[in-house]
LUMKOL-935524 format. One line per 4 residues: number of its first residue (from 1); their letters; for each residue x negated, y, z of N, C-alpha, C, CB. Coordinates in steps of 0.001 Angstrom, whole numbers. Glycine has a CB too. Example, Ala and Ser with C-alpha at 12.3 -4.5 7.8 and 13.67 -1.06 7.14 Angstrom:
# LUMKOL-935524
1) as) -13190/-5690/7800/-12300/-4500/7800/-13200/-3300/7800/-11308/-4473/9046 | -12850/-2250/7080/-13670/-1060/7140/-12900/30/7870/-14084/-598/5725
# end
This chain:
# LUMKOL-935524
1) xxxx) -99628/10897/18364/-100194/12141/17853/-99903/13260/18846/-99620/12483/16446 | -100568/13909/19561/-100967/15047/20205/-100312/16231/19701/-102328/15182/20134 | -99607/17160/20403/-99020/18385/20044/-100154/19400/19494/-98253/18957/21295 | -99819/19732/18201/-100889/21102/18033/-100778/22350/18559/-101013/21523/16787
5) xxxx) -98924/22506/19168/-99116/24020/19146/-99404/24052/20760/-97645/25047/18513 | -99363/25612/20987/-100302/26067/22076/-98704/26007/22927/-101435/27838/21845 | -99497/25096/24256/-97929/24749/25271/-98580/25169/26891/-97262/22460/25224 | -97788/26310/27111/-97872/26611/28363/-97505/26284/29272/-97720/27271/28535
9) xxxx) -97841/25820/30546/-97314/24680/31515/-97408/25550/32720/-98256/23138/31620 | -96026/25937/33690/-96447/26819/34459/-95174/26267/35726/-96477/28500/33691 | -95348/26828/37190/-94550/26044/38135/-93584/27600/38091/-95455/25308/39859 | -92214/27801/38357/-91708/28959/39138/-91195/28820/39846/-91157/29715/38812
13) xxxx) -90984/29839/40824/-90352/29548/42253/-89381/30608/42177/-91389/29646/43662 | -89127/31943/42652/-87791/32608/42382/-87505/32836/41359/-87548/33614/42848 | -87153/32312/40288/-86912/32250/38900/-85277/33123/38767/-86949/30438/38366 | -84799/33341/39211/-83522/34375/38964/-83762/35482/39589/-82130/33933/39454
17) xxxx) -84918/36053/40443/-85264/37538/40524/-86169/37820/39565/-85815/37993/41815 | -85706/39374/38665/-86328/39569/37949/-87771/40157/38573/-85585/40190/37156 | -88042/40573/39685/-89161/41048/40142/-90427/39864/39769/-88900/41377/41726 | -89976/38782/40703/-90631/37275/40571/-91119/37059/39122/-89483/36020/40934
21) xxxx) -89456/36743/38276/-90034/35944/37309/-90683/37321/36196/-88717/34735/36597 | -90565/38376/36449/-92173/39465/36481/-93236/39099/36008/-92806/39818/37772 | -93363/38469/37028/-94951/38496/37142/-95272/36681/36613/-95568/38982/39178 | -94295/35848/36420/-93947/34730/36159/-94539/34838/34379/-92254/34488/36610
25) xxxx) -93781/35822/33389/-93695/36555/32229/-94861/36980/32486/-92619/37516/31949 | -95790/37788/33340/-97031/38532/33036/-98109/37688/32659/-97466/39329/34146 | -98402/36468/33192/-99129/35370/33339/-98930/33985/32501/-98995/35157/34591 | -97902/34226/31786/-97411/33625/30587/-97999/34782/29435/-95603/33399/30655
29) xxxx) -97846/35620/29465/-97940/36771/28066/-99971/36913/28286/-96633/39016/28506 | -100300/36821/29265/-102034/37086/29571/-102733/35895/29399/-102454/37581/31148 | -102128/34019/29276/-103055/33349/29210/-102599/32619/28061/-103408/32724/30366 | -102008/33166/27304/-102136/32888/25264/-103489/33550/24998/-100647/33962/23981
33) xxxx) -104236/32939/23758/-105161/32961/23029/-105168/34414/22509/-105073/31910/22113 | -106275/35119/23043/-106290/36734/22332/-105628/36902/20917/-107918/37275/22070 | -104510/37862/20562/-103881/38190/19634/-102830/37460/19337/-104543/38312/18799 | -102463/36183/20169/-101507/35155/19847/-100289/35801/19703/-101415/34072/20831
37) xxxx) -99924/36788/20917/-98525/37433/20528/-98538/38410/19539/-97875/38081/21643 | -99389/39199/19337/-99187/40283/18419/-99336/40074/17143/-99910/41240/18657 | -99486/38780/16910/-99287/37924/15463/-97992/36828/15407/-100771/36946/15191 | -96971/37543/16188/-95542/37187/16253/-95738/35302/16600/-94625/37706/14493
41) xxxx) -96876/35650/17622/-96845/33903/18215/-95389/33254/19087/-98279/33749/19551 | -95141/32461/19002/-94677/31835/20300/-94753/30158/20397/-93139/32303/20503 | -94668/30460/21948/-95363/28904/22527/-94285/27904/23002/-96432/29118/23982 | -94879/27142/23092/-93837/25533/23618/-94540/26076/25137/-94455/23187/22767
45) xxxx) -93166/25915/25856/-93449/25937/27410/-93126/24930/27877/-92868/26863/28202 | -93944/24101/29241/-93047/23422/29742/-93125/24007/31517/-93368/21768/29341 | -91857/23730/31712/-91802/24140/33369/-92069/23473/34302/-90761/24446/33848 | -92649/23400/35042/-92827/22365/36058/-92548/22047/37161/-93555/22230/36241
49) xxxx) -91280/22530/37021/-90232/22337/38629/-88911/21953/37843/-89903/24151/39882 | -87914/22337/38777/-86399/21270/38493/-85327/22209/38817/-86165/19694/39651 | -85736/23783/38255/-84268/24035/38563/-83491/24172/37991/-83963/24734/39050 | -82352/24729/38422/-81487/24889/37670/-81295/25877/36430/-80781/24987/38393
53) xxxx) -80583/26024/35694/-80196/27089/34648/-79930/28702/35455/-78635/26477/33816 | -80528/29534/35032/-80744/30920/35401/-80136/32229/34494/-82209/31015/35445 | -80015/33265/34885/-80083/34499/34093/-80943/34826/33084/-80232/35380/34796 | -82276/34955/33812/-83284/34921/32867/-83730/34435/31556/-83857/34641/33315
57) xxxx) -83713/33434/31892/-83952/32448/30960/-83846/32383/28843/-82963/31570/31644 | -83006/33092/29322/-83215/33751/27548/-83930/34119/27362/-82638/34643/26871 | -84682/35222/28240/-85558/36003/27872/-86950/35009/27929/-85490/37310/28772 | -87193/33970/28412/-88012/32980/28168/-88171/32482/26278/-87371/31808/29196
61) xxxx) -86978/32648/25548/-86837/32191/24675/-87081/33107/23432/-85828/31662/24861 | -86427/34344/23878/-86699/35547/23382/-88329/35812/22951/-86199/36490/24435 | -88783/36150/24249/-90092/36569/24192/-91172/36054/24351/-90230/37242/24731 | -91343/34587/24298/-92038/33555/24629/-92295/32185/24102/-91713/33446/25504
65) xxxx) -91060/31639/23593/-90808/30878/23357/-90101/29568/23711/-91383/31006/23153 | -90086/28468/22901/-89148/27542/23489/-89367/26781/24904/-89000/26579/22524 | -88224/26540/25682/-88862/25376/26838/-88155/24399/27204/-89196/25856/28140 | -88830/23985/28147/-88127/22488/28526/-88905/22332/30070/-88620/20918/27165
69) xxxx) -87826/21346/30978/-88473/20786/32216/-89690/19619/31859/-87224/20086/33156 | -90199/19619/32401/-91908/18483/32414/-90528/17148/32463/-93647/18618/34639 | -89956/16934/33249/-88838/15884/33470/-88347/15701/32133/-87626/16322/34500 | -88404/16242/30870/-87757/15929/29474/-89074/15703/28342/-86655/17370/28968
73) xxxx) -89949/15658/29336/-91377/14747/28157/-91178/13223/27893/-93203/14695/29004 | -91787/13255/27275/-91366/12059/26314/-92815/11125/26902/-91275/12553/24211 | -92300/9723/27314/-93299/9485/27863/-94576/9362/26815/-92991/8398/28636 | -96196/9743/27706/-97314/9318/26580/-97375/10747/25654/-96750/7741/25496
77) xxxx) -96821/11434/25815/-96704/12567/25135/-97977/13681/25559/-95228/13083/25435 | -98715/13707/24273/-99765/14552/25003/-99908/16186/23956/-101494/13447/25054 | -100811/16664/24505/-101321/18375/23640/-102181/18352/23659/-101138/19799/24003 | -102810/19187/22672/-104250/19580/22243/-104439/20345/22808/-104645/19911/21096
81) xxxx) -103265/21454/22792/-103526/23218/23263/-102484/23046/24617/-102799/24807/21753 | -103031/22646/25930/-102348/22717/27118/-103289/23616/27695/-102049/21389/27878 | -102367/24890/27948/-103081/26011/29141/-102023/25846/30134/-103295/27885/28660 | -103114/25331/31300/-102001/25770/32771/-102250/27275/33526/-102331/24504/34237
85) xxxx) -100813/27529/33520/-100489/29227/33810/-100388/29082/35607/-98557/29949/32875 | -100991/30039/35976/-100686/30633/37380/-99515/30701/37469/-101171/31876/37737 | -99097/30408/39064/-98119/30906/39344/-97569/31933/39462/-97993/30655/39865 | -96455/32744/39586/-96722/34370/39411/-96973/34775/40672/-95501/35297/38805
89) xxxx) -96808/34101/41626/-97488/34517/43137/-98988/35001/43318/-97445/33243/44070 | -99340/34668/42183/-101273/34660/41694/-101396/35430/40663/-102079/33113/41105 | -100300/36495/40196/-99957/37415/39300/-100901/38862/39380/-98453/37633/39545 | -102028/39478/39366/-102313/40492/39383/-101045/41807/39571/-103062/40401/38323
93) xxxx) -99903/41520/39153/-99017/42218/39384/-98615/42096/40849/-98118/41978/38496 | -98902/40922/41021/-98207/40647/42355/-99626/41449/43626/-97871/38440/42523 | -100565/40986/43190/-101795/41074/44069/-101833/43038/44215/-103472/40147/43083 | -101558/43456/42957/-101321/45049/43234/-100618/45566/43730/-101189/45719/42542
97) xxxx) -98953/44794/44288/-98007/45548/44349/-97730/46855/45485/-97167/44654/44367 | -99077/46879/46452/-98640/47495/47340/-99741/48791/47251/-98499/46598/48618 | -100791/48273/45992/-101483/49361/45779/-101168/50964/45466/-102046/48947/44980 | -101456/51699/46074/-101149/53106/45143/-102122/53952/44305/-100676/54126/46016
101) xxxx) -103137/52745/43398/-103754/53220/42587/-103305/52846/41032/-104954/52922/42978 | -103595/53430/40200/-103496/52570/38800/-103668/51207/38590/-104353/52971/37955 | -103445/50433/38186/-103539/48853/37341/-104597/49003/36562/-102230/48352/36299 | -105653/47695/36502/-106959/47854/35777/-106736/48042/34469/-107865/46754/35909
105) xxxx) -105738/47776/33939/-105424/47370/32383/-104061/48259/31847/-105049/45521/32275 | -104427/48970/31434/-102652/49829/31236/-102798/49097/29888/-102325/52125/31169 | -104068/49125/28928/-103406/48592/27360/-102670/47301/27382/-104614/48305/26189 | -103170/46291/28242/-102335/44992/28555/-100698/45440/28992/-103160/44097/29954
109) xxxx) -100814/45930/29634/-99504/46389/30253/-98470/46976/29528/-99725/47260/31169 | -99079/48040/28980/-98044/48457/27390/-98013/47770/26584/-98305/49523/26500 | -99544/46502/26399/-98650/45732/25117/-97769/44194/25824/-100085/45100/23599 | -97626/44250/27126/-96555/43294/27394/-95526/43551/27281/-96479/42844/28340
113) xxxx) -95293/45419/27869/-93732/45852/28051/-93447/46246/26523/-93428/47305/29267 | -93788/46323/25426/-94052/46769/23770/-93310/44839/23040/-96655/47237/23329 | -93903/44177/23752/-93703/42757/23011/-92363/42018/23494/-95032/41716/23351 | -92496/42599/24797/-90666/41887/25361/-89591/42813/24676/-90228/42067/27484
117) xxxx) -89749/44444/25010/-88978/45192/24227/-88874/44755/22860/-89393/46420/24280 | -89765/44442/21801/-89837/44300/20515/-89350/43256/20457/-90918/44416/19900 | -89414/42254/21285/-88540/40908/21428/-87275/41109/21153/-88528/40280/22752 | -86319/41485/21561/-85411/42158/21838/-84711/43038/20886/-85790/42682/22699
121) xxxx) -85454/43544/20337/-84611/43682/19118/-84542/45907/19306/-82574/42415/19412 | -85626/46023/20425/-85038/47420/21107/-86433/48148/20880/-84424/47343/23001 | -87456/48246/20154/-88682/49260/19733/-88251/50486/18696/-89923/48326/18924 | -86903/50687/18522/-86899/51868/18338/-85325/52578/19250/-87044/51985/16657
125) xxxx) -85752/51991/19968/-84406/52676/21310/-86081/53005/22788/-82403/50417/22200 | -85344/54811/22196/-86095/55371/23174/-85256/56269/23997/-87219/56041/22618 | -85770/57063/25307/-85154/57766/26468/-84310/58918/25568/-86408/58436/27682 | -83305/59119/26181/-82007/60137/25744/-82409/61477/27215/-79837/58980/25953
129) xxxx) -82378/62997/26609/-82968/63431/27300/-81546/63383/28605/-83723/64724/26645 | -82269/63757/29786/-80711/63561/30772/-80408/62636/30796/-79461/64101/30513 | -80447/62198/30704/-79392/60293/30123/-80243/59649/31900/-80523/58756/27493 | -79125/59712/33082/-79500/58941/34218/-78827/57711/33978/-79156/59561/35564
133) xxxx) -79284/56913/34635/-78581/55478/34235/-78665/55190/36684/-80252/53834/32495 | -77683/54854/36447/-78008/54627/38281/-77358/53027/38305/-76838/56062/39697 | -78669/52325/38690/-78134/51233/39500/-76872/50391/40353/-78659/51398/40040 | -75332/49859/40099/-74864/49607/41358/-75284/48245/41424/-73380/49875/41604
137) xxxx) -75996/48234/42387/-76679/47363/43193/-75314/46361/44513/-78005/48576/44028 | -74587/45566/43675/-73833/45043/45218/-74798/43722/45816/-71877/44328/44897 | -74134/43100/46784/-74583/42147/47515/-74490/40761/46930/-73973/42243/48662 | -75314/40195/46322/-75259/38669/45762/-76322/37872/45921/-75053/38576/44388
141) xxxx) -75817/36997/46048/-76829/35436/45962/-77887/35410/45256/-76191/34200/45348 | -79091/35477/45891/-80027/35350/44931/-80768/34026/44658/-80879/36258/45201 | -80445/33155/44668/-80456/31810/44570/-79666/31036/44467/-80853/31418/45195 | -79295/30357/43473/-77878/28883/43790/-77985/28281/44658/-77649/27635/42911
145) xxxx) -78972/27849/45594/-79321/27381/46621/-78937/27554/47901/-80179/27513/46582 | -78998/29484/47667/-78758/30209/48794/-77604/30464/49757/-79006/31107/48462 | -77503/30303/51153/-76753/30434/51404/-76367/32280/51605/-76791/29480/52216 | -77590/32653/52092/-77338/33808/52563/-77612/34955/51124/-78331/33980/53962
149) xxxx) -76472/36005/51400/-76681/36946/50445/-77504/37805/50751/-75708/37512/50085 | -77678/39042/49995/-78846/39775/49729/-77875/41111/49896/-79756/39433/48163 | -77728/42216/50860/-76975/43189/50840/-77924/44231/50527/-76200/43326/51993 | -78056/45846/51352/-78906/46725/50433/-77871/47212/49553/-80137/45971/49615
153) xxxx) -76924/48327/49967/-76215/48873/48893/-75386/50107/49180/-75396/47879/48372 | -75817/51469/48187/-75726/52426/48353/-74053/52620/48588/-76467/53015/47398 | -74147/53188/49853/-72107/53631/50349/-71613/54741/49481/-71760/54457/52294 | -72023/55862/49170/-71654/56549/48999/-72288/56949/47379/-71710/57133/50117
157) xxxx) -72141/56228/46787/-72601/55908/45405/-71616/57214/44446/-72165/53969/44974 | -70826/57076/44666/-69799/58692/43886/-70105/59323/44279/-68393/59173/43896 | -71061/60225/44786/-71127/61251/45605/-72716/61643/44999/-70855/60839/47333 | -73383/60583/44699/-74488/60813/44051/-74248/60420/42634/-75585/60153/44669
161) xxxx) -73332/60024/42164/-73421/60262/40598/-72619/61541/40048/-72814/58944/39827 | -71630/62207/40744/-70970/63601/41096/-72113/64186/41122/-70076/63832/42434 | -72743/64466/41941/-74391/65300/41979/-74962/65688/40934/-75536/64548/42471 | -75517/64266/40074/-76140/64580/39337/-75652/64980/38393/-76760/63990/39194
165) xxxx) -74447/64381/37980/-73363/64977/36713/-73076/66680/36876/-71588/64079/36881 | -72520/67236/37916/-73261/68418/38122/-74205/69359/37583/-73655/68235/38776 | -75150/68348/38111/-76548/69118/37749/-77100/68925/36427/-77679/68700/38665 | -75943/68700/35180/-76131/68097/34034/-76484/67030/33699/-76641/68530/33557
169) xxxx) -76724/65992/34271/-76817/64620/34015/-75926/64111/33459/-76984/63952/34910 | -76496/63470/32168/-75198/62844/31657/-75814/61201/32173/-74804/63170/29620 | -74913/60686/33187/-74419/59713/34198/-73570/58567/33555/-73557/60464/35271 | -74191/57411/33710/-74264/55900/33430/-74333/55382/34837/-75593/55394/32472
173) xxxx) -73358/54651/35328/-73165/53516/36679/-73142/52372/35944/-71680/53591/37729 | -74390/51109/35842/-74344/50560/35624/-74241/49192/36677/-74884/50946/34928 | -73787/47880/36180/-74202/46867/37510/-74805/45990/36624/-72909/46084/38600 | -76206/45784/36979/-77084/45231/35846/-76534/43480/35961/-79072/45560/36213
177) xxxx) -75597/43205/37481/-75098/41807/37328/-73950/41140/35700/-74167/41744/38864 | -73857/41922/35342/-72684/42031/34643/-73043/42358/33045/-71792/43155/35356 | -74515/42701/32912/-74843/42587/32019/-75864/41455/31261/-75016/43522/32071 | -76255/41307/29562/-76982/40403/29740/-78447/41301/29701/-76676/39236/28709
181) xxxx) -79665/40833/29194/-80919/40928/29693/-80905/42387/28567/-82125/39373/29518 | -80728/41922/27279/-80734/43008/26285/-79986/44010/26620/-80349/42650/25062 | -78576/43914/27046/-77720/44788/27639/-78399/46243/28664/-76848/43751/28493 | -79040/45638/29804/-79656/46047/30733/-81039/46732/29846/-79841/44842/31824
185) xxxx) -81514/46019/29306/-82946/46740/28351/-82521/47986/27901/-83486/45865/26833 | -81834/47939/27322/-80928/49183/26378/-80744/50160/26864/-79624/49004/25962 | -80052/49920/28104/-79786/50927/29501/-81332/51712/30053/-79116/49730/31025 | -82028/50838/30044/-83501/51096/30928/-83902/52040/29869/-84766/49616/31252
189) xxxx) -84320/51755/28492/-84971/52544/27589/-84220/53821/27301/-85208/51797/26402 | -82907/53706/27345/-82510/54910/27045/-82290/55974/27941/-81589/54772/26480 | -82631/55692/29689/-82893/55981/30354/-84157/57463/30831/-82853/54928/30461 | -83257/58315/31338/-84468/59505/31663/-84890/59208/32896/-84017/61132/31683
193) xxxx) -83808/58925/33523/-83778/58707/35210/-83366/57705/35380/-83020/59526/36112 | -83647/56311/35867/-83379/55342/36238/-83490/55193/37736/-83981/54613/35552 | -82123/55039/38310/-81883/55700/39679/-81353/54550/40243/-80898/57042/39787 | -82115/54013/41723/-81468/52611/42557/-81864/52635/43640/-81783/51200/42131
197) xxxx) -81335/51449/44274/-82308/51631/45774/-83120/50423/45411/-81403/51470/47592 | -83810/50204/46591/-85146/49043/46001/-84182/48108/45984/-86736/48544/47055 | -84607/47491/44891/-84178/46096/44885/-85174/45458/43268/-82084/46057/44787 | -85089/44333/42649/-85775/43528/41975/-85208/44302/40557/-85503/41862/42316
201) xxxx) -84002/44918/40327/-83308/45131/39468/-84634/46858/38692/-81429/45296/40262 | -85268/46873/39646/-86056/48252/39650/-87694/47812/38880/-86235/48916/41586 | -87892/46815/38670/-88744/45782/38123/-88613/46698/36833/-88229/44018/38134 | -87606/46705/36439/-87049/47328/34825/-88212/48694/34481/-84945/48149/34959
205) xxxx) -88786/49220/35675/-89742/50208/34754/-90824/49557/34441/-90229/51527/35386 | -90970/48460/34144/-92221/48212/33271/-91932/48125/31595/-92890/46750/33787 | -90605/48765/31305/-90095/48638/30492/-89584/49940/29968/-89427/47776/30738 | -89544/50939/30963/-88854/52165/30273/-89668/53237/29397/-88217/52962/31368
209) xxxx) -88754/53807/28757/-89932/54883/27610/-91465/55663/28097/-88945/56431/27120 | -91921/55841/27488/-92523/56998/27587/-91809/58363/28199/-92917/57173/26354 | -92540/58387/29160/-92032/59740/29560/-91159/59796/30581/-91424/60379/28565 | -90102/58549/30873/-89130/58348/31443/-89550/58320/33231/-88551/57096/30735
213) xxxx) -88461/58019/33871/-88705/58699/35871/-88163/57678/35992/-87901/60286/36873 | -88803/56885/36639/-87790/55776/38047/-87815/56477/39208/-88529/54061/38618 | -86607/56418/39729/-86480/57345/40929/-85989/56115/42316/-85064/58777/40505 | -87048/55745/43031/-86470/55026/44051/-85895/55244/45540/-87206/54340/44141
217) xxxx) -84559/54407/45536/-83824/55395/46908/-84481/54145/47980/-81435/55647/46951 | -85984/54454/48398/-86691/53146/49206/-86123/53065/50765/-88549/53356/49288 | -85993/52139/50979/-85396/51824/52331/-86269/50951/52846/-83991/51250/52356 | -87947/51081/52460/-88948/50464/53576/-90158/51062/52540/-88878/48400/53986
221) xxxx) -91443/49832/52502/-92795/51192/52642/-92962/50275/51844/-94031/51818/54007 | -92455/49052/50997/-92413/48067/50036/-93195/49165/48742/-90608/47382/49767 | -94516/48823/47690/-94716/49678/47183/-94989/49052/45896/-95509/50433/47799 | -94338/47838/45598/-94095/46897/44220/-94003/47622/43154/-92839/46048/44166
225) xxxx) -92756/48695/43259/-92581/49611/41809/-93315/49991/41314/-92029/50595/41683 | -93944/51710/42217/-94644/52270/42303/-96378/51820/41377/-94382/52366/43602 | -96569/50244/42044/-97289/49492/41176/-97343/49358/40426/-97407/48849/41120 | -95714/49090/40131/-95643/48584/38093/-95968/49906/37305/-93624/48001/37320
229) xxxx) -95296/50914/37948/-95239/52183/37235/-96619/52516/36782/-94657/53313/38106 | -97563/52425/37777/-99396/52537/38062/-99703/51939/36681/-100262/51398/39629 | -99544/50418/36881/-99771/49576/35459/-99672/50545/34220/-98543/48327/35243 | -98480/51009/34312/-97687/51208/32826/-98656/52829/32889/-95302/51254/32810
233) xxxx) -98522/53424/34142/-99018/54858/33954/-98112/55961/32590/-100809/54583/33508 | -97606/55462/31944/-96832/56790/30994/-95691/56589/31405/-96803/56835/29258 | -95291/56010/32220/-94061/55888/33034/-94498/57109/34129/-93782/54164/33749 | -93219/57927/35063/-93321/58381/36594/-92172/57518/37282/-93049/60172/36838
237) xxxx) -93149/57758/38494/-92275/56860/39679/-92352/58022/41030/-93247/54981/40172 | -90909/58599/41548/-90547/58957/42322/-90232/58240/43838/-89873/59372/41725 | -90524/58506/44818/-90337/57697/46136/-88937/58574/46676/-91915/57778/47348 | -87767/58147/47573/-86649/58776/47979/-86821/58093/49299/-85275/58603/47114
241) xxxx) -87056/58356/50021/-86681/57226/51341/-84988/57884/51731/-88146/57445/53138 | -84175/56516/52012/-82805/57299/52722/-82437/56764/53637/-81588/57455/52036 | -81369/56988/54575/-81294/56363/55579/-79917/55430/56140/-81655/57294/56306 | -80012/54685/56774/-78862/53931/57198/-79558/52346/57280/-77477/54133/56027
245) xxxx) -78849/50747/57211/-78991/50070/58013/-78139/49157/58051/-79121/50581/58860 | -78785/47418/57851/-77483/46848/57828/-76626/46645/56708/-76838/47472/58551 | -77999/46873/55595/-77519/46457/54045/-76820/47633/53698/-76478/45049/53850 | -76149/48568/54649/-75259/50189/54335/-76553/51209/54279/-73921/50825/55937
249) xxxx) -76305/51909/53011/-77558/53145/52939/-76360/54322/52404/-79253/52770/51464 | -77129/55266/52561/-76811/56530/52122/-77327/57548/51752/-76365/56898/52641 | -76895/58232/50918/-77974/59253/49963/-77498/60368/50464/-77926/59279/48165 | -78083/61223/51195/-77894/62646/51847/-77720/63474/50545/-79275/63216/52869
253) xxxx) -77009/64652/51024/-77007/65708/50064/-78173/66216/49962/-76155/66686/50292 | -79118/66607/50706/-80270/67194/49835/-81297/66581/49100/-80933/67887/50501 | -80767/64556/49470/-81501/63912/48583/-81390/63888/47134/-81446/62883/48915 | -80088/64379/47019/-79211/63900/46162/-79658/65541/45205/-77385/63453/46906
257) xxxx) -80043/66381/45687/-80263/67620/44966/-82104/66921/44473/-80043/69411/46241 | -82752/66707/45714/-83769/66086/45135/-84550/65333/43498/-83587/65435/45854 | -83295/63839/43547/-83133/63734/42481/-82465/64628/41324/-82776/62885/42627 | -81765/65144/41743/-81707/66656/40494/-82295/67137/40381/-81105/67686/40381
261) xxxx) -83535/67673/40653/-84477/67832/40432/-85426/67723/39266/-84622/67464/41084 | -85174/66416/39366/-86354/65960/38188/-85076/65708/36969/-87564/64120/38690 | -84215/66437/36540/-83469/66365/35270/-84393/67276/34335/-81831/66921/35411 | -84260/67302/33441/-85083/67877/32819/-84244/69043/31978/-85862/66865/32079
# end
């Protein structure tokens, strides 16, 4: 007997960056059956690669539904309702990221970032006015695989949360490593200013309130965020370029008034 429910079959490849598995989630949430999620659907997934256990991955369960590796089918095992999902490399999110126009679809877009939030347990946690939340971004492995780490990390990080505290910010240093997915959600939404340097961890404004500022401290011409923000559009997205080199950055003082700036 053939599975009835609707089983999404999809390959991932950086599955522990949240940027990646992004757009991994976008293309999972866009090729369910019109209205499937917003009638509190969820699907049997199966994955179709071999890796290992991840961060993420709750949030697979959370907001999506149950899964399993293709390697734990049962032999002869078939579905009625098999949709094969793009990879997220083939993600419209991905294909925009360097655009600096709007996203064709903002209602899709709010009701993806509306259904993971609501997942979650967090649709009535909204932005706190002031409330900066700043990124510490250290150097880690972004792969179990990997040998080489991933550096990119602000030196003088007290010096810009001093700033803004200052300038009335009430100031949150968070290290989103250390938290879990809901943890980090919580942070993002309640967020006025969500303050980092680029990195995947900045993915998070496809998720923040209405109204709310991602402020990026960019250290190249990478224009992924900026994208998501486009998508979402009731989001703002700020550009910071800063300077330094060698995984060491630094936030100048008048950058640092900059982002004070936009406190409200």
């Amino acid at each position: 007997v053939c599975s009835k429910t609707t089983t999404l079959f999809i390959t991932r490849y950086e599955y522990v960056n949240l940027f990646h598995t992004m757009t991994d989630w976008w293309n999972i949430f866009d090729s369910a059956p019109s209205g499937f999620w917003e009638g509190g659907g969820k699907a049997d997934i199966v994955w179709l690669d071999g890796h290992a256990s991840g961060n993420l991955d709750s949030v697979w369960n959370n907001a999506f539904g149950s899964h399993r590796h293709v390697k734990h089918l049962e032999e002869g095992e078939c579905f009625d309702r098999a949709v094969l999902v793009s990879a997220g490399y083939s993600s419209p999110l991905w294909f925009n990221n360097r655009s600096w126009r709007p996203g064709p679809c903002h209602e899709t877009a709010d009701a993806f970032a509306d259904h993971v939030v609501k997942t979650h347990g967090l649709e009535g946690t909204t932005r706190i006015k002031k409330r900066v939340v700043i990124i510490d971004r250290k150097p880690y492995i972004a792969h179990p695989r990997s040998k080489k780490g991933m550096p990119r990390v602000i030196k003088n990080l007290h010096e810009l949360e001093e700033g803004l505290r200052q300038a009335g910010g009430d100031v949150r240093v968070v290290d989103f490593a250390k938290l879990t997915f809901s943890e980090q959600l919580r942070e993002v939404r309640e967020a006025d200013l969500l303050v980092g340097i680029h990195g995947a961890g900045l993915s998070h404004v496809m998720f923040m309130s209405d109204g709310a500022t991602l402020v990026e401290l960019a250290t190249n011409s990478l224009g992924m965020f900026n994208g998501f923000a486009n998508w979402r559009q009731r989001v703002n997205y700020k550009e910071i370029g800063i300077g330094g080199g060698d995984g060491d950055f630094w936030v100048s003082t008048d950058k640092i008034q900059t982002v004070a700036t936009l406190l409200r």
